[in-house]
Phi, psi and omega in degrees: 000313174296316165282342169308333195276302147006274183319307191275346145292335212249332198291285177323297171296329160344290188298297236278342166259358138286304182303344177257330174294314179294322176317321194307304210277349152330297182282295201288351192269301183269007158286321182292350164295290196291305180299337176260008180243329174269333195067019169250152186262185181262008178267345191284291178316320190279343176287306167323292192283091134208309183302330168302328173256006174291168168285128180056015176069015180191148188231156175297151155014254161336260194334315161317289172311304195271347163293341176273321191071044157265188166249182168304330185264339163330285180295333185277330186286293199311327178305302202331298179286340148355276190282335172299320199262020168069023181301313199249157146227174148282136167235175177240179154261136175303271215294315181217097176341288231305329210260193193219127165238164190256171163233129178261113198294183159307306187294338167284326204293278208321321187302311177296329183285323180284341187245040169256329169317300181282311183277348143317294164330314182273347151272335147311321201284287192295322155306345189263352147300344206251283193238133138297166198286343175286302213282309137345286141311322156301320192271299180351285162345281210315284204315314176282352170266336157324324222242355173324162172048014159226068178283134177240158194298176172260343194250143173256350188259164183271144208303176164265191198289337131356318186093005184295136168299119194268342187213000000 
């Protein structure tokens, strides 16, 4: 009985330190991409993009921060630099100081539609190298049931000029 259980852990931790490797090598491969062709890191892209689908192009803080899964002052460095380059802005609320909203200016919205064009492309590129479109569909599955109860939208791209979801 103790190795059964053993065997179907070593099984288990297995997927789960595949699964923490291909990410690791995922990320440093299309962040050093994105980044030298965009100047955004991809915590930079997810921010764009999630304000890019928000209401009015903006969200509080907080809210910002725990869908990115920063902390605060995490998500406050990254806006910081944003807002230099003129992606973000700040706002306040009419109703309660307290709170802070990030703003996705014009200019962030066009800078996330060009560089989703691209970084979009380097993720195909790098999965269309790897799987075929079944063996995809398949990891898609895998992923989402990992991801229950974390429903994320299906369109992935930043809206068009329309408001339309682009991809």
């Amino acid at each position: 009985m103790m190795s059964q259980v053993l065997s179907e852990q070593s099984t288990c931790v297995g997927a789960f330190v595949a699964l923490l490797r291909a990410h690791a090598g995922i990320t440093r491969q299309l962040s050093a991409q994105l980044t030298a062709e965009q100047g955004l890191t991809l915590s930079d892209f997810e921010v764009l993009l999630r304000l890019s689908r928000a209401d009015d192009r903006r969200m509080r803080r907080v809210d910002l921060a725990d869908q990115v899964l920063l902390s605060a002052s995490g998500v406050t460095r990254l806006l910081d630099g944003l807002e230099r380059h003129g992606l973000v802005a700040r706002a306040s609320c009419d109703s309660d100081r307290r709170v802070v909203y990030a703003v996705l200016t014009d200019a962030g919205l066009e800078r996330l539609r060009t560089a989703a064009e691209s970084h979009f492309g380097q993720v195909d590129a790098y999965f269309g190298t790897r799987f075929e479109s079944d063996d995809l569909a398949s990891l898609t599955n895998l992923l989402d049931r990992l991801a229950e109860g974390h429903p994320e939208t299906e369109d992935c791209g930043p809206p068009d000029e329309y408001g339309r979801a682009s991809r």
